[in-house]
N, C-alpha and C positions, 0 to 999 in steps of 0.2 A: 697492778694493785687490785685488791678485791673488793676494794669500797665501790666498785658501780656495778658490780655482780649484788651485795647485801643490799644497795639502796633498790635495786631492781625487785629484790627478795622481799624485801619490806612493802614496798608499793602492792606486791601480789597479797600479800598478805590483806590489807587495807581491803582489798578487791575482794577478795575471800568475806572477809566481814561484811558487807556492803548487802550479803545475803540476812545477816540477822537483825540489819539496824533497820526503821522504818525508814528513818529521816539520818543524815550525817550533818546538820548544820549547823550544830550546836558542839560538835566533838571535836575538841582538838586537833586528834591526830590526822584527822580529814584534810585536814587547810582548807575547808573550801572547796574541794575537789569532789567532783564526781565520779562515777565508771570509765566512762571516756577518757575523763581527764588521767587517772590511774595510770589508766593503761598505757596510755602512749608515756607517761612519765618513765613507768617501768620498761616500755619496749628501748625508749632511747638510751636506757644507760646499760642494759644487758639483753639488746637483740637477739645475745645466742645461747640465753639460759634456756634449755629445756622447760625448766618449770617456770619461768615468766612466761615463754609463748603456751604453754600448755593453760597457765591459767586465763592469762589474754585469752586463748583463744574458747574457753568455756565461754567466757565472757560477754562473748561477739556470738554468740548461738545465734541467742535471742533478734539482733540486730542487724548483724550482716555476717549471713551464711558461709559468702564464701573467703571474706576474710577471715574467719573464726576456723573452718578449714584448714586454709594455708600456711594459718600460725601453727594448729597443731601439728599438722604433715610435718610442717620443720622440726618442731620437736621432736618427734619422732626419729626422724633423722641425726638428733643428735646423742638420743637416747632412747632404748624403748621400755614404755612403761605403764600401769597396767591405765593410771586417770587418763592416760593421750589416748587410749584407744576405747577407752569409756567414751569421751567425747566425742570421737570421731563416728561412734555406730551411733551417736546420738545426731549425729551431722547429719551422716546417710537419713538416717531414719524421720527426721525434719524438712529434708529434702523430697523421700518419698510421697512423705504425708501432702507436701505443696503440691508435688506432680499426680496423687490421686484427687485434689479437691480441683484442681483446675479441671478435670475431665468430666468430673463431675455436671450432671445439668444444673441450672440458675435453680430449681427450686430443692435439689437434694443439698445447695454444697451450704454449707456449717461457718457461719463466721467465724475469722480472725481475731486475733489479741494483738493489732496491730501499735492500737494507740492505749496501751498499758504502761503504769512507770518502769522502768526496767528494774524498778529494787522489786518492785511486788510484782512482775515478772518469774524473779529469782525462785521469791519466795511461795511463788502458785505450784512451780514445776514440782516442787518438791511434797507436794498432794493431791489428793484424789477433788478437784475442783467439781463444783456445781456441773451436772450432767446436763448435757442440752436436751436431752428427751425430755426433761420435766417439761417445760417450757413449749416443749413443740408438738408434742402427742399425747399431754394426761388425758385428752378429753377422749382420745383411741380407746385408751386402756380401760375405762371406766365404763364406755359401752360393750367392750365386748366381752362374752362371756365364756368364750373357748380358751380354754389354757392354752393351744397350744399357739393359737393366734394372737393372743396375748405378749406373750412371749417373744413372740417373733417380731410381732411390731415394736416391742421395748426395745431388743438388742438390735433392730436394723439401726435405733436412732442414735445407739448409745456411742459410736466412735465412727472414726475414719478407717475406712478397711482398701488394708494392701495389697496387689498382686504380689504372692509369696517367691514367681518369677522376675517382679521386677530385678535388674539390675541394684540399683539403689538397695534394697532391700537385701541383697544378697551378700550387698558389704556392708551392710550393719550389720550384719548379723555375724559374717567374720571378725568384724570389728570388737565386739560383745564377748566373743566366742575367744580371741586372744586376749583381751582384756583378763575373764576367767583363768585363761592357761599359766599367763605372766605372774598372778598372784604370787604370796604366799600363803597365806590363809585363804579361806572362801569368801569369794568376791560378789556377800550376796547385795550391790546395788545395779552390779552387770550381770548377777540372774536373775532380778528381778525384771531389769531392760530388757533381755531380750526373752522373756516369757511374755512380756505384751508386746513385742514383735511379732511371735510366735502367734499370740491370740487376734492381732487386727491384719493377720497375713490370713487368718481363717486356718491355721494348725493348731487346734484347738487341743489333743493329747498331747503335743509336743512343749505347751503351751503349759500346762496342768506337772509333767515333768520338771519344769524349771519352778513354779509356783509350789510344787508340793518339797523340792527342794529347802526350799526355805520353812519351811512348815516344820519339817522333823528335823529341822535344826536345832537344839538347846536352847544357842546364846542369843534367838533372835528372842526367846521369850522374856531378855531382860533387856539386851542392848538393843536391838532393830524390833522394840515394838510394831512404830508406825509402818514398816514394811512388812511385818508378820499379819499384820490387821490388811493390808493391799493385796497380799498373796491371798486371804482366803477369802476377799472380795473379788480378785480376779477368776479364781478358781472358781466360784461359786458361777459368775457370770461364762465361766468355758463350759461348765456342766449344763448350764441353761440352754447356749448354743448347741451342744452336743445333743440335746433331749431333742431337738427338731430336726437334725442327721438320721439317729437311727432309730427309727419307730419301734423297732422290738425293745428297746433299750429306755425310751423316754421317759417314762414314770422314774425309773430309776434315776438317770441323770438328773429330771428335774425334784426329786428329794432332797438327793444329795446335795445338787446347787442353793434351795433354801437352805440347805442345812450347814453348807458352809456362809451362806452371807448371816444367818444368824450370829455363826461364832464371832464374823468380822465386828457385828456390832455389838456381842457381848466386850468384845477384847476395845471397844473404841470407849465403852460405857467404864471400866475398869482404868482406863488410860486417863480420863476423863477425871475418875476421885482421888489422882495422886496429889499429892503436896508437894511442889507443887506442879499442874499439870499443863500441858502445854494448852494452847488457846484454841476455841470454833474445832474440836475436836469430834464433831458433827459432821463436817466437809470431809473425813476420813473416809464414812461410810456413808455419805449421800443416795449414792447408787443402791447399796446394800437396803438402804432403809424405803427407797422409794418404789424398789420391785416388790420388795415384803408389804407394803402397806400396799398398792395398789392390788398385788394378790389379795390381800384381807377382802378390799373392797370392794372385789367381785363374787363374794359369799352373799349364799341367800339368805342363810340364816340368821336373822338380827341376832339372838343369844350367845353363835358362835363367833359372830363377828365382832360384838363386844368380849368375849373373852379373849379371841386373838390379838383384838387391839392393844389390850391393858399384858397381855404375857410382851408384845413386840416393847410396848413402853416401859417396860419394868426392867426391858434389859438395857434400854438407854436411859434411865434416870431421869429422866426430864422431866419437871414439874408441869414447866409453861406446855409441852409436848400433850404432856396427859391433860390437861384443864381444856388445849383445844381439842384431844380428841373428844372429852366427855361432853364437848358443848354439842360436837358434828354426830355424838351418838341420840 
């Protein structure tokens, strides 16, 4: 019979949803049930659907590593296809990120999102979250007055950076890299994955290839907005890195790096006035907006530093944004 293959199919489904609801308490078709519960409903009645273990095992990232793994590898096994191998570079590269933070000394390593709900969890992965260098180093940036020390001290805070040797890293990156191949169409959320592989492995051109990929694509200008707006937030922050590599070259890459975080936050301000628009559409460009403003405010010039302020605000619309900066002007 195929009624415990479709009730398997339906529970993933559930599970799929579980990303856009806050709360399922009040919804029907939940029963009651949480992620956990989901899943193991789903696994017991079609342990050997490909796309149950595949979506169980998205499921299980966040939670436990290497169950979420195992489930995928089986699906794999029973099918290959391009979400099981999205996943899995996503595994490698979650795995990595743990094995760079534990080597890390006690005052470099970056907290955990350990004790997060897993529905908002779901829904964080899916954007460019609060940047822990605000928090940890504005007070760097505001004293110092060399660009290129600036700089440097921002991106050292801004991620977790990978040995592009490690193992782990090598199979996410194959992982990403079939993901892409299996396609039919272009798979831009596995080249967007593995262009910030590319950029916290410190391959910063290679990095800018997969990111500009998506850039002079068409349909990302109407369909993958919020990834068009990440590519040239990422882009912008590989140009930055790049400006402190090659000294003959700096001025340059560091142009072009404002010049693409600008566009990110033009395109997050336009995303922002649709009808209707999606929410805290701020958290897209965090990054983007907080290199551009702490640059502003290392200008000497009071007149140019109010004008820089109000051209940065006018591209992000923000009323309450512009009233606090005219207060701190």
């Amino acid at each position: 019979s195929d009624e415990p293959q479709l009730r398997g199919l339906a529970y993933t489904q559930l599970i799929v949803m579980l990303n856009t609801y806050s709360t399922t308490e009040h919804i029907y078709c939940f029963q009651g049930l949480n992620g956990n519960e989901l899943c193991e409903k789903a696994l017991e009645v079609a342990a050997d659907n490909p796309t149950v273990l595949c979506h169980c095992g998205g499921y299980f990232m966040n939670s436990d590593i290497d169950r979420a793994m195992a489930l995928i590898e089986k699906s794999l096994s029973f099918r290959k296809n391009t979400m099981a191998f999205h996943y899995l570079g996503m595994c490698y590269e979650k795995k990595a990120k743990n094995a760079a933070r534990d080597i890390l000394s006690p005052n470099d390593k970056q907290p955990r999102q350990n004790n997060i709900d897993k529905t908002t969890s779901l829904r964080m992965s899916n954007i460019n979250v609060f940047n822990l260098a605000r928090s940890t180093g504005n007070k760097i940036y505001l004293e110092s007055q060399d660009q290129h020390k600036f700089v440097k001290v921002y991106l050292r805070k801004s991620s977790t950076r990978l040995d592009q040797n490690c193992s782990l890293v090598e199979k996410s990156r194959a992982s990403y890299e079939e993901a892409i191949k299996l396609s039919k169409k272009r798979n831009i959320p596995s080249i967007l994955s593995l262009g910030k592989l590319y950029k916290r492995s410190n391959r910063f051109k290679a990095a800018l290839q997969q990111f500009r990929q998506i850039m002079n694509l068409e349909q990302t200008k109407m369909t993958y907005l919020v990834t068009l707006i990440t590519a040239y937030e990422e882009s912008g922050i590989c140009l930055l890195e790049l400006s402190q590599i090659y000294p003959e070259k700096s001025q340059k890459y560091y142009e072009q790096g404002k010049e693409y975080l600008t566009k990110a936050i033009s395109l997050a301000a336009d995303l922002a006035s649709m009808k209707p628009g999606p929410k805290q559409c701020e958290t897209f460009v965090r990054k983007s907006f907080e290199i551009l403003k702490d640059d502003i405010d290392r200008m000497n010039d009071c007149e140019d530093k109010d004008k820089e302020y109000i051209r940065l605000l006018k591209l992000v619309n923000d009323y309450r944004g512009i009233v606090s900066a005219i207060d701190e002007m």
